[in-house]
C-alpha positions in Angstrom: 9.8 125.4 -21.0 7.9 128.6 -20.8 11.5 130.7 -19.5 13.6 131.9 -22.3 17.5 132.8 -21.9 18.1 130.0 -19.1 21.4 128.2 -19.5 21.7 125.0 -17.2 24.4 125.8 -14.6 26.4 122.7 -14.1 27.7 122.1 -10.3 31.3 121.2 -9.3 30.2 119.1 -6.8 28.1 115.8 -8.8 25.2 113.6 -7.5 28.2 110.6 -7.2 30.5 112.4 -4.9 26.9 113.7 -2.3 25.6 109.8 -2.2 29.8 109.1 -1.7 29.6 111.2 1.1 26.4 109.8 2.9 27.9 106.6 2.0 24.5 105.8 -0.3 23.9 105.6 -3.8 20.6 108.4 -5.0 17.4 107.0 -5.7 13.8 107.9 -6.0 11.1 105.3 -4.2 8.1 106.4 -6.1 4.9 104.8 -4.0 2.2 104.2 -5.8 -1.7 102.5 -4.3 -5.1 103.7 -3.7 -5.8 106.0 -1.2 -5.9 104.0 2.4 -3.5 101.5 1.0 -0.5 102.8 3.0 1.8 104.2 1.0 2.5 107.1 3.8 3.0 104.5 6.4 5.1 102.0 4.6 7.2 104.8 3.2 7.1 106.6 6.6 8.8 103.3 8.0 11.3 102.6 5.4 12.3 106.9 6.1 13.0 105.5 9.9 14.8 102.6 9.4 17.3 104.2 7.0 17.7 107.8 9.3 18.6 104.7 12.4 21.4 103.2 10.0 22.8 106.5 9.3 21.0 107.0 5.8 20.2 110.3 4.3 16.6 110.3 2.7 13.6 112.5 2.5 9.4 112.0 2.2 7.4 113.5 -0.1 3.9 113.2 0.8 1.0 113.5 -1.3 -1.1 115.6 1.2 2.2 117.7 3.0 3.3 118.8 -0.5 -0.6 120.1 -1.7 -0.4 122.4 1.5 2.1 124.8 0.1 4.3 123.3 -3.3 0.5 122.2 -5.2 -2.0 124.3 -2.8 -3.7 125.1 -6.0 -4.1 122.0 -7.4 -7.2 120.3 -7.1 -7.7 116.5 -8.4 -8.9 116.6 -12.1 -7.1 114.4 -14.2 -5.3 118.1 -15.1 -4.5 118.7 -11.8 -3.3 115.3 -11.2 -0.9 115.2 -14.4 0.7 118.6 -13.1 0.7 117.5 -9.5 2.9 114.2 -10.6 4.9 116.6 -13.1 5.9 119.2 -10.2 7.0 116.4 -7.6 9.1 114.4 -10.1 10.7 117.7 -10.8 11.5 117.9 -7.3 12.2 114.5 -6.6 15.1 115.0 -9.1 16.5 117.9 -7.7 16.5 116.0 -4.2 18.4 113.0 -5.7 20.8 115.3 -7.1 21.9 115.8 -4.1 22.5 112.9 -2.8 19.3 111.8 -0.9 17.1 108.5 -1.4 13.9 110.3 -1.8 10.3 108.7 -1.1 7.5 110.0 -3.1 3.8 108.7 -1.7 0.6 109.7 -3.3 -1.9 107.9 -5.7 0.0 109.2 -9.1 -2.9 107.2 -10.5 -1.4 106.9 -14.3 1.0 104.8 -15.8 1.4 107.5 -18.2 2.8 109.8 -15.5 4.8 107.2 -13.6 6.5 106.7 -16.8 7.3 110.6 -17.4 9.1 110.7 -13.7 10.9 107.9 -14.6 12.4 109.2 -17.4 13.9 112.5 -15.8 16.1 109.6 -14.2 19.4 107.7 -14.9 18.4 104.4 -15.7 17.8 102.1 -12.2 17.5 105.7 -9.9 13.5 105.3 -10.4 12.2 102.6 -8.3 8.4 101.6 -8.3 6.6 100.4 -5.0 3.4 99.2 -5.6 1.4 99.1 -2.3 -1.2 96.9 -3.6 -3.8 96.8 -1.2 -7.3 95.6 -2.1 -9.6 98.2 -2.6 -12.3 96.5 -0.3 -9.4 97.0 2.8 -8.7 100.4 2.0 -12.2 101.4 2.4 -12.4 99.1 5.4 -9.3 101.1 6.4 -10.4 104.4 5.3 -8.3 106.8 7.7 -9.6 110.1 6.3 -13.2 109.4 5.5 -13.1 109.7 2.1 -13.8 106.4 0.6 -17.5 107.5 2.6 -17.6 110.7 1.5 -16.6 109.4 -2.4 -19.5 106.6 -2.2 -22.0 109.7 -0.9 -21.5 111.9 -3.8 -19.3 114.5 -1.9 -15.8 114.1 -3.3 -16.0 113.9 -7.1 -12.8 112.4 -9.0 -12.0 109.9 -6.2 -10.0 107.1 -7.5 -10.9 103.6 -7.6 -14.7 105.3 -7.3 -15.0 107.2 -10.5 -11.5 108.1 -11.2 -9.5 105.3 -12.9 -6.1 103.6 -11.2 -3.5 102.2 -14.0 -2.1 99.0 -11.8 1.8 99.1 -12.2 2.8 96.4 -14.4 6.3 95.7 -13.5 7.2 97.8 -10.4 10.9 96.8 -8.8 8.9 96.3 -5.2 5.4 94.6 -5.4 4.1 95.4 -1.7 1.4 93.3 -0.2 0.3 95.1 2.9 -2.5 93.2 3.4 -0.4 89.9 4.0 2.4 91.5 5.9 2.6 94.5 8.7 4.4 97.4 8.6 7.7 96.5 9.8 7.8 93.5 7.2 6.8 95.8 4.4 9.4 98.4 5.3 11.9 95.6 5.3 11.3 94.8 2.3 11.7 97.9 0.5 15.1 98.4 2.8 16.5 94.9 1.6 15.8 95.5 -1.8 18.0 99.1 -1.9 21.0 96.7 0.0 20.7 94.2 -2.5 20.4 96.3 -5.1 23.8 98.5 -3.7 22.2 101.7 -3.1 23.3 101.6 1.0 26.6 101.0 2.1 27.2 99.5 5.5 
């Protein structure tokens, strides 16, 4: 930490008592896939069908947060580690009080997954893998850059010439290319129910 004489301030009001409140329990949904896989989508879904059963949660998109939050981050492996490192910052800060918060962008290393995780309590980080083939997500391609990656235009693409680690165990293994959209935002709702992170 580059600040010097910060104390941390502890709140009267704790993370328990805000999730008691919206009748939830915090968590962090941490999307992780190739670009064009659908993390934005799926976790765009999951954000609706928990705001129309009276659930507080809020998105973090890859792209939305690099217009203002990382506008000067480019995608270097650098850039990339700092990118993850600012979001999970935020991501906890947004669990703290009280929200289920989605976070969708590549986050292309394991290493980096791994950091986020830790700012956590234990079970408050919860991996979606959208594994999508990479052959669909360029068939897919809703941005044009899997063409412009393949061209030469867009250097440090991954899954072109920028590596993916593949989650190993994530808690939600997401298969978009055998269900649709509803069935994969199910399936990331069911598991927080199961798991007692919504009330009814």
């Amino acid at each position: 930490m580059k600040t010097e004489n910060t104390v941390w301030h502890e709140q009267k009001v704790s993370k328990s008592q805000r999730g008691q409140l919206k009748k939830q329990k915090p968590c962090l949904l941490w999307y992780t896939g190739l670009s064009g896989s659908g993390k934005s989508t799926v976790a765009n879904a999951v954000d609706a069908l928990l705001f129309e059963r009276g659930h507080h949660s809020y998105l973090l998109d890859g792209d939305n947060v690099r217009h203002g939050l990382n506008g000067d981050l480019g995608f270097t492996d650098t850039d990339r580690i700092e990118n993850i490192r600012r979001l999970s910052e935020v991501a906890k800060l947004f669990t703290d009080a009280g929200l289920i918060v989605s976070t969708a962008f590549i986050s292309p290393f394991a290493s980096d997954r791994q950091q986020a995780r830790e700012k956590l309590p234990e079970g408050e980080f919860i991996e979606v893998f959208i594994d999508t083939p990479i052959e669909i997500c360029e068939q897919r391609d809703p941005k044009g850059l899997y063409k412009k990656a393949r061209a030469g235009e867009i250097k440090n693409f991954t899954g072109i010439d920028s590596s993916y680690d593949v989650p190993v165990s994530p808690e939600i293994h997401v298969e978009t290319a055998k269900l649709s959209i509803e069935e994969c935002a199910m399936q990331i709702v069911s598991y927080l129910e199961k798991n007692g992170f919504l009330e009814a």
